[in-house]
Structures are given as C-alpha cells and as structure tokens.
DRENDO-1510 file (C-alpha; in Angstrom, 1 decimal, always signed):
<recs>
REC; n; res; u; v; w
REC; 1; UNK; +16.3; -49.7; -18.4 .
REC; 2; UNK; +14.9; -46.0; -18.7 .
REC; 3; UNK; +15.2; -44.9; -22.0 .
REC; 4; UNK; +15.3; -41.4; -20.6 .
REC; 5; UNK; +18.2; -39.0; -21.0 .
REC; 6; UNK; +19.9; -37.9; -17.6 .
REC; 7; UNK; +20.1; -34.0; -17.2 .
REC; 8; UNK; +23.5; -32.1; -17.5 .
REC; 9; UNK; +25.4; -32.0; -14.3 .
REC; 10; UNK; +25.2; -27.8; -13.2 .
REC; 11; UNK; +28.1; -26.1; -14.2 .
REC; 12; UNK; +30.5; -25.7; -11.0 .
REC; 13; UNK; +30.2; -21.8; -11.5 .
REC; 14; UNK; +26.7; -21.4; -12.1 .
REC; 15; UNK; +25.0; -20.8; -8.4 .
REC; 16; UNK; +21.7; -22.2; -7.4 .
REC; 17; UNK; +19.6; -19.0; -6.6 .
REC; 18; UNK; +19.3; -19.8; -3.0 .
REC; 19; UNK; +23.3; -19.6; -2.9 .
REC; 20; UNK; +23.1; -16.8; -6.0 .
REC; 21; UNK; +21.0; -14.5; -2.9 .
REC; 22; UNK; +23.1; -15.4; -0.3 .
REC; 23; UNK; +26.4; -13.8; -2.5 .
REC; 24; UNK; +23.9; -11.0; -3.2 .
REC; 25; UNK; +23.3; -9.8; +0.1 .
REC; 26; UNK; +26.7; -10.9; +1.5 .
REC; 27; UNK; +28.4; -8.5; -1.1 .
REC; 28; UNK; +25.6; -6.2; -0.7 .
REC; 29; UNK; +25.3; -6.1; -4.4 .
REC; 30; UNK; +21.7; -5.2; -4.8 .
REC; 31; UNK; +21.5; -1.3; -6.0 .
REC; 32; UNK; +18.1; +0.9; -6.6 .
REC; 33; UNK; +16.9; +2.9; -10.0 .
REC; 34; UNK; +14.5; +5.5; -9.2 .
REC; 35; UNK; +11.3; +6.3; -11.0 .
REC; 36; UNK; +9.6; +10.5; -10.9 .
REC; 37; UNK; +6.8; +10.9; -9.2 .
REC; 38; UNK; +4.8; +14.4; -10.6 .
REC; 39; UNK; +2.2; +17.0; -9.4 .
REC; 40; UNK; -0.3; +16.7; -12.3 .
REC; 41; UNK; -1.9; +19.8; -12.9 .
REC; 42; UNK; +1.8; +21.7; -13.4 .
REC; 43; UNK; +3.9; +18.0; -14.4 .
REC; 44; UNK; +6.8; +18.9; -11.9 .
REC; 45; UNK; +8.6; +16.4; -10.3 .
REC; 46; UNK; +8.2; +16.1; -6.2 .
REC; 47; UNK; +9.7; +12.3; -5.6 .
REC; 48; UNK; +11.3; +9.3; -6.5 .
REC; 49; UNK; +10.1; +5.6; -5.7 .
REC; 50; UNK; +13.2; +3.5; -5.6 .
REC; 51; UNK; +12.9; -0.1; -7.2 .
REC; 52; UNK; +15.2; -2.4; -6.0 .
REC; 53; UNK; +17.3; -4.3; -8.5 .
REC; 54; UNK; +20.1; -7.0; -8.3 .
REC; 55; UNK; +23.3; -7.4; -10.0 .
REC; 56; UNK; +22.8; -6.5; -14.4 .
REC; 57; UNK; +24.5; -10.2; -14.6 .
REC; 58; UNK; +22.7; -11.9; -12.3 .
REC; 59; UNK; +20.0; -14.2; -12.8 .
REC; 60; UNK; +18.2; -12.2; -9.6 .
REC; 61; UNK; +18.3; -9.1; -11.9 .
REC; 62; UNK; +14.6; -8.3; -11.4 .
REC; 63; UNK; +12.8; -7.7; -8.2 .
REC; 64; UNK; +10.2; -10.5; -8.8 .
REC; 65; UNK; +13.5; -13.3; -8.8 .
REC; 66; UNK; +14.8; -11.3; -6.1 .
REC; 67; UNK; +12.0; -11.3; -3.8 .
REC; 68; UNK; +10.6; -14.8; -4.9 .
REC; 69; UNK; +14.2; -16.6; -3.8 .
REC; 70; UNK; +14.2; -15.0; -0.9 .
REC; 71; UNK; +10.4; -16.2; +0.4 .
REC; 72; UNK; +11.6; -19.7; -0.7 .
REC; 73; UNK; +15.0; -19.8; +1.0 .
REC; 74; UNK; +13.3; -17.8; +4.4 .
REC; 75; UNK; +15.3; -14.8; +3.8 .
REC; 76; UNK; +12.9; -12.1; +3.4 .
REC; 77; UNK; +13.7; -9.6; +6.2 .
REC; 78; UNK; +17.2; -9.7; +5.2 .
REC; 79; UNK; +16.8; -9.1; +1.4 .
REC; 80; UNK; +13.9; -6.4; +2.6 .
REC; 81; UNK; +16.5; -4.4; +4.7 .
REC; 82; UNK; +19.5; -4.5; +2.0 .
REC; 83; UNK; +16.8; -3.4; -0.9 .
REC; 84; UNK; +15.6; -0.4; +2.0 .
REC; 85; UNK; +19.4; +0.8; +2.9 .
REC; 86; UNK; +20.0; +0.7; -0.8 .
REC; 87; UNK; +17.5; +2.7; -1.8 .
REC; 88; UNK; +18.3; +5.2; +0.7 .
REC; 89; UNK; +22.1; +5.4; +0.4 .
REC; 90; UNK; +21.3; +5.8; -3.1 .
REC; 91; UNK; +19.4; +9.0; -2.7 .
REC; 92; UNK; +21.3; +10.6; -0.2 .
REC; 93; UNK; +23.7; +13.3; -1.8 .
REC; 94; UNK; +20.9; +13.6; -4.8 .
REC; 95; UNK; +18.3; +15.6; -5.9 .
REC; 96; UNK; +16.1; +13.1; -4.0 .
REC; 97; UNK; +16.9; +14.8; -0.6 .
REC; 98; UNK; +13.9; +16.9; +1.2 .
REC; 99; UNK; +11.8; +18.7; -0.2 .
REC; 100; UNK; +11.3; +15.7; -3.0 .
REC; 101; UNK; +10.0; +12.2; -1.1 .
REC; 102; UNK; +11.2; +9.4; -1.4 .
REC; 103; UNK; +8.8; +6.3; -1.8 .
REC; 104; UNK; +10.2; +2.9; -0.6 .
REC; 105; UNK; +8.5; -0.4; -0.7 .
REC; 106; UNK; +8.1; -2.3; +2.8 .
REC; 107; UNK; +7.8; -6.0; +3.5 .
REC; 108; UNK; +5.2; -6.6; +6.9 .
REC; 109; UNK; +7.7; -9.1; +8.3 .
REC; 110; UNK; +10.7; -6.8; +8.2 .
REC; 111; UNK; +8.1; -3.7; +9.4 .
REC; 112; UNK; +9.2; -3.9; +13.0 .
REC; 113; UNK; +12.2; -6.0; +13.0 .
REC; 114; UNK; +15.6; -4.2; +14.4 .
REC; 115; UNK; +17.8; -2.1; +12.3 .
REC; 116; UNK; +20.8; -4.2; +11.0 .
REC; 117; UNK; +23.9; -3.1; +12.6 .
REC; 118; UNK; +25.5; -2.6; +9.4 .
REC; 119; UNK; +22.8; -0.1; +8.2 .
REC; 120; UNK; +23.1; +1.9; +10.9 .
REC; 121; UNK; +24.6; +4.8; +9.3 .
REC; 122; UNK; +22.7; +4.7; +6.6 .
REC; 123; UNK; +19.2; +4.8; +8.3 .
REC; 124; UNK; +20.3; +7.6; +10.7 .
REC; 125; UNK; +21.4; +9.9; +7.8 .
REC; 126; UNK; +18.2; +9.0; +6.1 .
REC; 127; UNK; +15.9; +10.7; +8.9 .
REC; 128; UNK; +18.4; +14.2; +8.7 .
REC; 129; UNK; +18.1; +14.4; +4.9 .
REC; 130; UNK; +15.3; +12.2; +3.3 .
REC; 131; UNK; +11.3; +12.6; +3.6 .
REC; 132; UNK; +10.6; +9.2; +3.5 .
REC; 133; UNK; +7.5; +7.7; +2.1 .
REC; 134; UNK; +7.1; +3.3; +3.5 .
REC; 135; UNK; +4.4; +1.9; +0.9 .
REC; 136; UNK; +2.6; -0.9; +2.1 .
REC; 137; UNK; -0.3; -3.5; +0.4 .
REC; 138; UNK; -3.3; -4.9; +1.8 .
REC; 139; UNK; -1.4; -7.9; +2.6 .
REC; 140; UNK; +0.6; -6.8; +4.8 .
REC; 141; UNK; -2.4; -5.7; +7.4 .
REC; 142; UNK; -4.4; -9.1; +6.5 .
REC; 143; UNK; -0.7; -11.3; +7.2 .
REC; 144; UNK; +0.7; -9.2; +10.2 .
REC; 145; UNK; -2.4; -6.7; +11.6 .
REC; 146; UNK; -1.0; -6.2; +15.1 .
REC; 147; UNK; +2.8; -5.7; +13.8 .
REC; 148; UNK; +2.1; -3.6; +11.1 .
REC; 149; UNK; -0.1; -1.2; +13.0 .
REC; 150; UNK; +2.7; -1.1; +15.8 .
REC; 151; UNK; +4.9; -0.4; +12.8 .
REC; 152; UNK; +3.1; +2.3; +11.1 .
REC; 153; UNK; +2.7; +4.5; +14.3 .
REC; 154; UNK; +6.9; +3.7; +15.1 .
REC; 155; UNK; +7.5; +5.0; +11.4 .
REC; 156; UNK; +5.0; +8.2; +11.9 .
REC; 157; UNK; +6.9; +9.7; +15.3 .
REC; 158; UNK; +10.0; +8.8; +13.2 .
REC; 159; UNK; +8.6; +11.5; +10.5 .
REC; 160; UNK; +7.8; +8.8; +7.7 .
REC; 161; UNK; +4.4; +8.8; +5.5 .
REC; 162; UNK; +2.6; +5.8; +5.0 .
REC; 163; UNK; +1.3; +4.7; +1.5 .
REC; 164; UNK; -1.1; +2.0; +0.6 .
REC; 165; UNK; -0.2; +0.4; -3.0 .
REC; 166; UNK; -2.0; -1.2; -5.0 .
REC; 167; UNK; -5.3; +0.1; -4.6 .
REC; 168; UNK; -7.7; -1.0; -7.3 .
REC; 169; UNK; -6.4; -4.6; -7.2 .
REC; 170; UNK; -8.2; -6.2; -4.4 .
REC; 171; UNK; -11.5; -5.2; -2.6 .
REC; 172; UNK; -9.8; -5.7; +0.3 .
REC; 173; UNK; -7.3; -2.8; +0.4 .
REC; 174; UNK; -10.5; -0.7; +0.1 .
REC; 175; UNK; -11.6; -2.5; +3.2 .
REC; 176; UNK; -8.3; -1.8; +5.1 .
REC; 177; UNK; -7.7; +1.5; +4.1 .
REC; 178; UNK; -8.9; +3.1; +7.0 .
REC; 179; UNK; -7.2; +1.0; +9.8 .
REC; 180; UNK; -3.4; +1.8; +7.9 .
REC; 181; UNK; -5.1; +5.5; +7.7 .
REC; 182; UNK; -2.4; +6.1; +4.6 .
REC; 183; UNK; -1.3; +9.3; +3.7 .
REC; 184; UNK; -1.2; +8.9; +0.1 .
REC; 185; UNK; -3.1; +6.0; -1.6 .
REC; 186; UNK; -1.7; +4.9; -4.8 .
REC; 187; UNK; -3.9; +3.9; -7.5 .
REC; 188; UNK; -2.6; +0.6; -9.4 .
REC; 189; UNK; -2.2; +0.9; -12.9 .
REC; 190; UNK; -5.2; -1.1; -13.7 .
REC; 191; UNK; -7.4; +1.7; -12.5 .
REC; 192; UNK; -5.9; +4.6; -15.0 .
REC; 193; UNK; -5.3; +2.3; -18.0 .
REC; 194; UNK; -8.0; +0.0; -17.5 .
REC; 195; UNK; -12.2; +0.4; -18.9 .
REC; 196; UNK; -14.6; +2.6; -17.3 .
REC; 197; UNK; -16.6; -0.6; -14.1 .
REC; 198; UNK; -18.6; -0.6; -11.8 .
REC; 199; UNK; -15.4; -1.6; -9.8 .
REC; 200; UNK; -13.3; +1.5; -10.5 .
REC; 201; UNK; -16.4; +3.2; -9.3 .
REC; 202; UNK; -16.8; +1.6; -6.2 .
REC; 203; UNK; -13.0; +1.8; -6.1 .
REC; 204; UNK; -13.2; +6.1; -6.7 .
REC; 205; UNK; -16.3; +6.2; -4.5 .
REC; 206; UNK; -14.0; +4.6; -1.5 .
REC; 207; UNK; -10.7; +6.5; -2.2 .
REC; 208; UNK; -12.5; +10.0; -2.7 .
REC; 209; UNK; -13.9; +9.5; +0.9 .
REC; 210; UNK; -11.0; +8.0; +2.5 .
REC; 211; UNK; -9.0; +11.4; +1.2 .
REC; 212; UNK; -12.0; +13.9; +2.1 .
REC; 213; UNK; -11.5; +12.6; +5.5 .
REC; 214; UNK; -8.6; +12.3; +6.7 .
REC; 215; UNK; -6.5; +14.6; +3.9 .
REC; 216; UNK; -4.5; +11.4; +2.2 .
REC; 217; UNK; -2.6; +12.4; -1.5 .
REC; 218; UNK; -4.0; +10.2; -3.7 .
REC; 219; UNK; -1.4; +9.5; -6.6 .
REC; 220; UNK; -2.0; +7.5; -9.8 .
REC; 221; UNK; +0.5; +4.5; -11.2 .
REC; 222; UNK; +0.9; +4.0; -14.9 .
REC; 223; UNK; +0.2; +7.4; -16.5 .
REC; 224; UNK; +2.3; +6.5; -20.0 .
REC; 225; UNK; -0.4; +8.9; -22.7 .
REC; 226; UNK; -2.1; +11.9; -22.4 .
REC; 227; UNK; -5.3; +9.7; -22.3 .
REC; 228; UNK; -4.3; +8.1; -19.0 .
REC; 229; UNK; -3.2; +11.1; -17.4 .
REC; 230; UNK; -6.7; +12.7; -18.1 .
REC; 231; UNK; -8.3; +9.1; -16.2 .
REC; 232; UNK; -6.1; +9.8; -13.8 .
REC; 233; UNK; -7.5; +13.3; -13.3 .
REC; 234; UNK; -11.1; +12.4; -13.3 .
REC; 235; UNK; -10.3; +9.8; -10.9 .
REC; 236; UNK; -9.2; +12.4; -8.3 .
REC; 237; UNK; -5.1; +11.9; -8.5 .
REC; 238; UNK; -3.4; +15.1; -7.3 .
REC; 239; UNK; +0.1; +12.9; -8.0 .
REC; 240; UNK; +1.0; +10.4; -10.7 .
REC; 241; UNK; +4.2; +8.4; -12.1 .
REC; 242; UNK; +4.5; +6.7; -15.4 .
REC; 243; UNK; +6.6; +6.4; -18.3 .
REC; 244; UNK; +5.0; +9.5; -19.4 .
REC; 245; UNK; +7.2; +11.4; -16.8 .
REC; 246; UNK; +10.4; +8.9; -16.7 .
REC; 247; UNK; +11.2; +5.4; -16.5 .
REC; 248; UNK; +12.9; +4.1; -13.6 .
REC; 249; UNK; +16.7; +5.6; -13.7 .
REC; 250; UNK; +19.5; +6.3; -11.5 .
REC; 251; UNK; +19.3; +9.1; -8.8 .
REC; 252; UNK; +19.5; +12.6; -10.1 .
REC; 253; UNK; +22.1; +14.8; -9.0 .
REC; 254; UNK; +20.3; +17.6; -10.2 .
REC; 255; UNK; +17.2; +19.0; -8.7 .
REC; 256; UNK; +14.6; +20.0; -11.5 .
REC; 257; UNK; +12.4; +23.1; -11.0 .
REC; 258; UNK; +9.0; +22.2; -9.2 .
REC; 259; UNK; +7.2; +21.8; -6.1 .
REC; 260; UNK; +7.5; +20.3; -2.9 .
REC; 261; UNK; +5.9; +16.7; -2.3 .
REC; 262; UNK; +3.3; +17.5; +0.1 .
REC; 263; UNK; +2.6; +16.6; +3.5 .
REC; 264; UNK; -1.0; +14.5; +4.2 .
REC; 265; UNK; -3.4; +16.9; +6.0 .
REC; 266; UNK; -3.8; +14.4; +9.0 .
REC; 267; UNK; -6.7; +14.2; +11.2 .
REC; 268; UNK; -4.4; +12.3; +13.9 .
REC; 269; UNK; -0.9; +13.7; +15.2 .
REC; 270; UNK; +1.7; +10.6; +15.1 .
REC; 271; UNK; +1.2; +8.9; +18.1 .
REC; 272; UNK; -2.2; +10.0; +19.2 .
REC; 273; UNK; -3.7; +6.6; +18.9 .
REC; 274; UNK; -5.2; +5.7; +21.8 .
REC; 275; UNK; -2.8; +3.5; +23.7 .
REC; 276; UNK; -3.4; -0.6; +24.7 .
REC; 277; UNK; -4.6; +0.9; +28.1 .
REC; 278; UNK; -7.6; +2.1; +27.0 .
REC; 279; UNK; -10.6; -0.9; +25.4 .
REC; 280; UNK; -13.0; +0.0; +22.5 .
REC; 281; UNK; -15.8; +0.6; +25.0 .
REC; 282; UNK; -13.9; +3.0; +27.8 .
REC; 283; UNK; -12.6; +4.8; +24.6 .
REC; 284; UNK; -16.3; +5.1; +23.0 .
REC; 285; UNK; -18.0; +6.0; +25.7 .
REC; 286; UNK; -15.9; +8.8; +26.7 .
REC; 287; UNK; -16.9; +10.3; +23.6 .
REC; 288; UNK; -20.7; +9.0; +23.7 .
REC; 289; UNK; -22.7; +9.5; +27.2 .
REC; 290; UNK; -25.4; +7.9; +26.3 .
REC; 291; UNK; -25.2; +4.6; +28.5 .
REC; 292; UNK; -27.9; +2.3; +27.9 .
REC; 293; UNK; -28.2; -0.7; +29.2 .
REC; 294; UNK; -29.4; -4.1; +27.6 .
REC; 295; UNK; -29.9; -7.6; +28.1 .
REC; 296; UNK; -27.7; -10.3; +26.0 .
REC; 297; UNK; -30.8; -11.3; +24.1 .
REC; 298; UNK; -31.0; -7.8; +22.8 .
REC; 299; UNK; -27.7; -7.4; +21.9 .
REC; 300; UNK; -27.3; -10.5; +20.0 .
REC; 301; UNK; -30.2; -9.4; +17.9 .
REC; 302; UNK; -27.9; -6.0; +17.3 .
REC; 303; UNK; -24.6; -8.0; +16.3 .
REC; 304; UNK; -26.6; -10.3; +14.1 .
REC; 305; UNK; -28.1; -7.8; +12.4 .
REC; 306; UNK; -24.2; -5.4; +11.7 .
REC; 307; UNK; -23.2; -9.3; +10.5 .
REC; 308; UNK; -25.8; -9.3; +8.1 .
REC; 309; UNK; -25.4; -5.6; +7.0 .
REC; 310; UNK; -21.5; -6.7; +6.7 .
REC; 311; UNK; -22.6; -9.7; +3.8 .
REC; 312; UNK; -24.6; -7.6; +2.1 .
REC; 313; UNK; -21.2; -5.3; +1.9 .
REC; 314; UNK; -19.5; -8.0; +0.4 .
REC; 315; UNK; -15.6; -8.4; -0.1 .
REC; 316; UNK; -15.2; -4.2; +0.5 .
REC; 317; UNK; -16.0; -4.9; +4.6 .
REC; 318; UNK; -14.2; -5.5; +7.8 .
REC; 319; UNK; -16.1; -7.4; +11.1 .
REC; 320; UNK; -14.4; -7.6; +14.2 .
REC; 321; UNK; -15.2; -9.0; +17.1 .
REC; 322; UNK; -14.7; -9.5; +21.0 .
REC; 323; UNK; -16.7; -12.3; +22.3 .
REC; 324; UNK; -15.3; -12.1; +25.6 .
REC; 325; UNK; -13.8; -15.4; +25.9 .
REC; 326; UNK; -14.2; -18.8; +23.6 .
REC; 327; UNK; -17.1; -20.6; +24.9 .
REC; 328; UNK; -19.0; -18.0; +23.5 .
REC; 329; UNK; -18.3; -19.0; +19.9 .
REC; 330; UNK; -20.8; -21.5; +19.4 .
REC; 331; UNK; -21.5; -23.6; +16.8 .
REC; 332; UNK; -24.5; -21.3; +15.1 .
REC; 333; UNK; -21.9; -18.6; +15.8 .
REC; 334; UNK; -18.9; -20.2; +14.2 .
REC; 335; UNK; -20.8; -21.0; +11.2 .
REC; 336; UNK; -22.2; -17.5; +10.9 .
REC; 337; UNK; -18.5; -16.4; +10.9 .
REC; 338; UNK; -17.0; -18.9; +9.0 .
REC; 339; UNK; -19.8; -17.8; +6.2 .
REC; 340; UNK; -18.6; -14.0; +7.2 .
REC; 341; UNK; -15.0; -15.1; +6.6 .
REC; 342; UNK; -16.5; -16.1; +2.6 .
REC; 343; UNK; -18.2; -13.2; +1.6 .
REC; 344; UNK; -15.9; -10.1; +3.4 .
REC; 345; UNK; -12.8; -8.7; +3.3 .
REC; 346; UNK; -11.5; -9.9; +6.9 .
REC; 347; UNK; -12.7; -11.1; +10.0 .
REC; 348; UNK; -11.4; -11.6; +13.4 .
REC; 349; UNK; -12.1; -12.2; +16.9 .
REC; 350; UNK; -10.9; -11.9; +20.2 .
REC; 351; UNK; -11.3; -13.4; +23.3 .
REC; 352; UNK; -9.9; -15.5; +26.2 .
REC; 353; UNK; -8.3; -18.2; +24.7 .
REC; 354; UNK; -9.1; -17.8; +20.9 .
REC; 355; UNK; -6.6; -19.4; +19.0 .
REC; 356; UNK; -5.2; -17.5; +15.9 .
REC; 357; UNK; -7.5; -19.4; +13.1 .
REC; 358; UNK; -10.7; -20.2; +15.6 .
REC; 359; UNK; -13.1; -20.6; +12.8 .
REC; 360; UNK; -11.9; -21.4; +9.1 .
REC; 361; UNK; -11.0; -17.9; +7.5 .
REC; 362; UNK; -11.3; -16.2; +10.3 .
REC; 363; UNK; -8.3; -14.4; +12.2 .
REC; 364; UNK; -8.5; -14.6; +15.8 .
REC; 365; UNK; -6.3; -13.4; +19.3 .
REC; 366; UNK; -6.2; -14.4; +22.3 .
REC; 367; UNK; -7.0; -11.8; +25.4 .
REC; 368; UNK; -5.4; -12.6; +28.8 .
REC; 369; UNK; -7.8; -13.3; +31.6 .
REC; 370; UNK; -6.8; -10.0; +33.1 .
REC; 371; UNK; -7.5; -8.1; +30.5 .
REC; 372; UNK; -10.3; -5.3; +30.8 .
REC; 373; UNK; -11.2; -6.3; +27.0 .
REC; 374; UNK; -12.5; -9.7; +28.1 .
REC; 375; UNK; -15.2; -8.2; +29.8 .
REC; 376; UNK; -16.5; -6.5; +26.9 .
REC; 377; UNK; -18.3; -7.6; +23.9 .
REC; 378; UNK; -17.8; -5.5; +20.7 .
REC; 379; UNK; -18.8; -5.3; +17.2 .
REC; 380; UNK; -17.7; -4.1; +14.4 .
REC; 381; UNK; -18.2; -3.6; +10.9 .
REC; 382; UNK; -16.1; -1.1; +8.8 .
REC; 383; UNK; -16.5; -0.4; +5.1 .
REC; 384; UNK; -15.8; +2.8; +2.9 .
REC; 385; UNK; -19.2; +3.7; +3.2 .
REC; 386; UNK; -21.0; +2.5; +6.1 .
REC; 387; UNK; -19.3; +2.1; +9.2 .
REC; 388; UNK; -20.9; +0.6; +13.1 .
REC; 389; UNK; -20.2; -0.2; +16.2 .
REC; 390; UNK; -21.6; -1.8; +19.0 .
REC; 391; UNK; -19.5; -1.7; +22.2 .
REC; 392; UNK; -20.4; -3.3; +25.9 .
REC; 393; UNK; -19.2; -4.1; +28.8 .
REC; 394; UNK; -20.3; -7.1; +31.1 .
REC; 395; UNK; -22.5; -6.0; +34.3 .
REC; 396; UNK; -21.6; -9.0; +35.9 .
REC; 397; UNK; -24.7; -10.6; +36.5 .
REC; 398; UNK; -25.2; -14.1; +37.7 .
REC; 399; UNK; -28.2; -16.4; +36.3 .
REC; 400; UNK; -29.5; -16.7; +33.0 .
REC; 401; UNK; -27.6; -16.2; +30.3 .
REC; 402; UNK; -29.8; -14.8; +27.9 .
REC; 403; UNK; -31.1; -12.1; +30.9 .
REC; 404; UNK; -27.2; -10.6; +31.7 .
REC; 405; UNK; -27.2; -7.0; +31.1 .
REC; 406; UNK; -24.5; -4.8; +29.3 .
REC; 407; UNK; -23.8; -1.4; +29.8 .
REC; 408; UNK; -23.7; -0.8; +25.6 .
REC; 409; UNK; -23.7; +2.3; +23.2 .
REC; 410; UNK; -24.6; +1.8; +19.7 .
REC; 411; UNK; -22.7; +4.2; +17.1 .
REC; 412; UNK; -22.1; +4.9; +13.6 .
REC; 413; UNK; -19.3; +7.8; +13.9 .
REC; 414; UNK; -17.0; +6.6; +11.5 .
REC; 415; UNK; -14.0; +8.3; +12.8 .
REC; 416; UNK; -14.5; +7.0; +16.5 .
REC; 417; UNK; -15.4; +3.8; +15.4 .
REC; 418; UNK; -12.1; +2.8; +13.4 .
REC; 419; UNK; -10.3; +4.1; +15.9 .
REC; 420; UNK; -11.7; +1.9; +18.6 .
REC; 421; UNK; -11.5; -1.2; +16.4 .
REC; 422; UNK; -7.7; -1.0; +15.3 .
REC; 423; UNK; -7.2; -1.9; +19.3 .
REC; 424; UNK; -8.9; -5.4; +18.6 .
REC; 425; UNK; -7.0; -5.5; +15.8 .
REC; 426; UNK; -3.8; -4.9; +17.4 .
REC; 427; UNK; -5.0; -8.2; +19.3 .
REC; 428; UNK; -5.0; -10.4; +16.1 .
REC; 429; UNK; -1.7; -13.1; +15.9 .
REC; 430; UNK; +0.3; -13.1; +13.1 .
REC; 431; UNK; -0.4; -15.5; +9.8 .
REC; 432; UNK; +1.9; -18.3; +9.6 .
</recs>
C-alpha cells in the first residue's frame, strides 16, 4: 500500500486555466493598461503601447498566464484578436486617438487570419481614429516568413506601422530586420540598462544602419533613471518608454501638451513590393544590365564562396537559396547547409519539391514546376553590414552538368538585394 497522501479533490468553483480562458474570452473580459511612449530630447508624450491584461481576480491576470494557456489549449489567434480589439476599443474616445500612436503587440499566426465578426466595429473605427503601430519579434518572421511578410504589406496599405521588438535580445532580429523593413525598431531593455559589449555594439552598429537607410524611429524600452535615458541617447533612440515617463495605466482622457508620433521616412510606398509575378533574377537584372554569362562550375565556386562569407558572419546573417529543384541538394550540399543552419541566423531554400525542413535547420519551400523561379538559381546572403547576391537563370543547355551555362549578375546593392530575396522568402512554409 502507498504510504503516499492523495491530493485534494479541485474545488468545484475553481476553473482549470484551459476552462478559466475559455470564460475569459467568452465574456470578453480581457481589458488593456496603457504605458507613454516619449520624444526624448523635449520628454513629451507621442503614444501609448497597450498591454493586454485579464480579469484583477483571475488567475490569468498577467499576460505571460494569459498567453501561455492559450499556446497550450490551441487558442492563440483567438486570445490574440480579443487582447487587439481591447486595446483598441480602449483607446478610442482618448487622448490616444491620432496624432499620439498607438503600439499593439501582434501574434504571427493571427497576422493574416480574418477579422472576427464580432470585432468588426471596433477595427473599422480603429483605421478612422487611431495611428496604429503592429509590433512584431523575430519569431514571428523565423515561424511564419511568407505570412507575416503578406501581413506586413496588408497592414501598410491599411495605414499601420510596423515595429520590431525586442531588438538586442537575439542576433537574429538583427538578421531579419531588413526583410520586416520596420518603421520603428525597439530597443529591449537589456540594451539601455545593461553594460557597455561588444554585443550592444554590434547591436548599435546594425540599428544605426538599418535607420540611416530606410528612415525607421528607433525607440528605447526601459528608460526608469536619468542614467538610462542618457544610454539611451548615445545609442541613437529618438523615442523611449519606461517608468521614468509612466507605468502602464488606463487610457488618458486628456491629451498632454507635446508632439506628434512621427511617421518613418520610408524608402518604399506600401505596396511597392515587387509582386509574386516578377523572380529575384527578372527583378535584378532590370536594374543591372550587365548580363554575363557562366558555366555551373563557375557559379558554384561563387555560392560557395557567399556560404563561407555567411559563417564567418555568424548568428547576425541570413542565406537563401533557390536550387532550382531538389536533386540538386546533394549530399556535400546538404551538409554544407545543415552546418549553415548552425552557425547563422536562418536559412532556407527553394525548389521543386523541397519539403518545408529539407535539411535539419534549414527552412525550405516548394516551387511548382511552372514556376519561372525553378529555372533560376539564386543566392543570398543578408546581414547588417554586408549584403550579396548572386541571381541566374538556366540557359537550358543539354549535356554535362558541370558545362550548363547561366545568364547571372553578381551584386552587392543592398537595397536591390533584400528586395529580391524577401520573394524567396515569401516561398518558405510555415513552422509547425
């Protein structure tokens, strides 16, 4: 006989937190508290970021029980769109309305899911009164690339900004930065409270360029002493929030005396990606005319030499691929990448019939026979301070493999070149 005592029997009343959500989001019970966000150099207040909270009683109080019962009981997307429509319905009528912006957290797998009915309303007032700010993380690119990118562009036409969070925290959101293209870029509180690094250098050195290119805010998290405010202003930061400027609160009716949140100074319109139409090398090559033309051998030298220029970058670089279809990934190749995958921040490839994890680490996506992609063969490798590309396209010669010939530019334009590889990445399948 077990000598150990049987636990209490749950109280009838007390809800498991699977059942506790499902009451949350049923009664629609979850409610927003909304935290200042400041222009530095006057300390005037320009926006809000809402954080979501549940009921004061409830054991889902917090947004880390929140959002942790819903991953385990599959209802994300739902608990993302109630925590969205309460953050707006809570700022509508306050001093939160334009010209303050209001910063709302976005989960990838609710990015491009369909309004709820019941939200309707809500959303529609939203775009008439709000200037909306949709902060995402690295995660949500690395989980969901082709989604969130769709996403991103759908939220732009609809007037939105884009944020990246978190930026400090992982090499990767360094790495990413310029496919999500964000209009502000949020320094984590570890970078203005933390020790002088190497890291936060690299870190600076990669957000000062991103901004000086394409005109993103950057805004610092955790300003809470005068010390940390002036990190914050060596760092770059134009923006902040903190507890030095207000803890998280309800909505202000008032509007206090200060500035308008800015708009980015974009280097793209919304929606002048290029569209799915167009492949990396058609869209390359109408900006380069320099055709050259190479045999295989060649350009394998080329791509194995970007792949070793991408280890050397280490954990702050992106390599994507199109290796026209999946016999092409050989063995010497699939080790090269799998070792890739190690070292870097992402890596995918594309092809006819890639399947979504073709090489451990490594994100892949399948091309359709018919697609003019899968008779190209493209490279590249992005990082914050070195970016290359090499794009070609199959001459259709018969014989020896090693003698086929490409049509091929080589090119280094940073702007052209992350442009061209977000449409392999838009190839990549989802994580499961």
């Amino acid at each position: 006989m077990s000598h150990v005592a049987a636990a209490p029997p749950t109280p009838p009343d007390v809800l498991s937190p699977e059942l506790e959500l499902d009451a949350i989001l049923e009664q629609g019970t979850i409610a927003s508290v909304y935290q200042p966000i400041v222009e530095l150099s006057s300390g005037s207040v320009v926006g809000y970021e809402a954080l979501a909270r549940g009921p004061q009683d409830s054991p889902l109080h917090t947004p880390g029980a929140l959002f942790g019962t819903a991953v385990r009981a599959g209802r994300l997307e739902a608990l993302d769109w109630a925590c969205r429509a309460a953050a707006l319905r809570g700022a509508l009528g306050t001093a939160i309305e334009r010209p303050s912006a209001l910063f709302v957290n976005i989960e990838p797998v609710a990015a491009m899911a369909s309004i709820p009915t019941q939200f309707d309303e809500v959303v529609a007032d939203a775009r008439e009164r709000l200037q909306v700010v949709f902060e995402f993380t690295e995660r949500a690119l690395t989980d969901r690339p082709a989604e969130v990118l769709q996403a991103v562009e759908q939220l732009r036409r609809l007037g939105a900004m884009i944020a990246l969070d978190d930026v400090g925290v992982d090499p990767r959101s360094l790495a990413l930065m310029p496919f999500l293209r964000p209009d502000v870029i949020k320094l984590d509180m570890s970078v203005v409270q933390g020790r002088a690094s190497l890291r936060m250098a690299r870190t600076m050195h990669a957000v000062n360029a991103q901004a000086d290119a394409f005109g993103a805010i950057v805004l610092a998290e955790g300003i809470e002493t005068p010390e940390h405010l002036q990190r914050a202003l060596a760092l770059g930061a134009t923006h902040g929030q903190g507890w030095m400027y207000g803890r998280p609160a309800p909505a202000p009716s008032l509007r206090p005396v200060g500035t308008t949140f800015p708009m980015a100074r974009r280097s793209h319109a919304p929606g002048s990606e290029p569209t799915q139409d167009v492949t990396p090398f058609e869209q390359i090559a109408a900006a380069d005319e320099r055709s050259r033309v190479a045999t295989k051998q060649l350009l394998l030298a080329l791509s194995r030499q970007l792949e070793l220029q991408a280890e050397d970058l280490g954990p702050e670089a992106v390599v994507i691929t199109n290796l026209q279809a999946e016999r092409h990934l050989t063995a010497a190749t699939r080790e090269r990448y799998r070792r890739l995958a190690e070292r870097t921040a992402f890596v995918g490839v594309v092809g006819e019939h890639i399947s979504g994890e073709p090489v451990a680490g490594v994100r892949g996506g399948a091309l359709a026979p018919s697609d003019p992609m899968a008779q190209e063969w493209n490279v590249f490798v992005i990082s914050p301070h070195f970016t290359a590309a090499m794009v070609a396209r199959d001459l259709g010669d018969d014989g020896d493999d090693m003698a086929r010939r490409f049509e091929y530019r080589l090119v280094y334009d940073r702007s052209a070149a992350v442009s061209a590889a977000r449409l392999l990445m838009a190839k990549i399948a989802p994580q499961h």
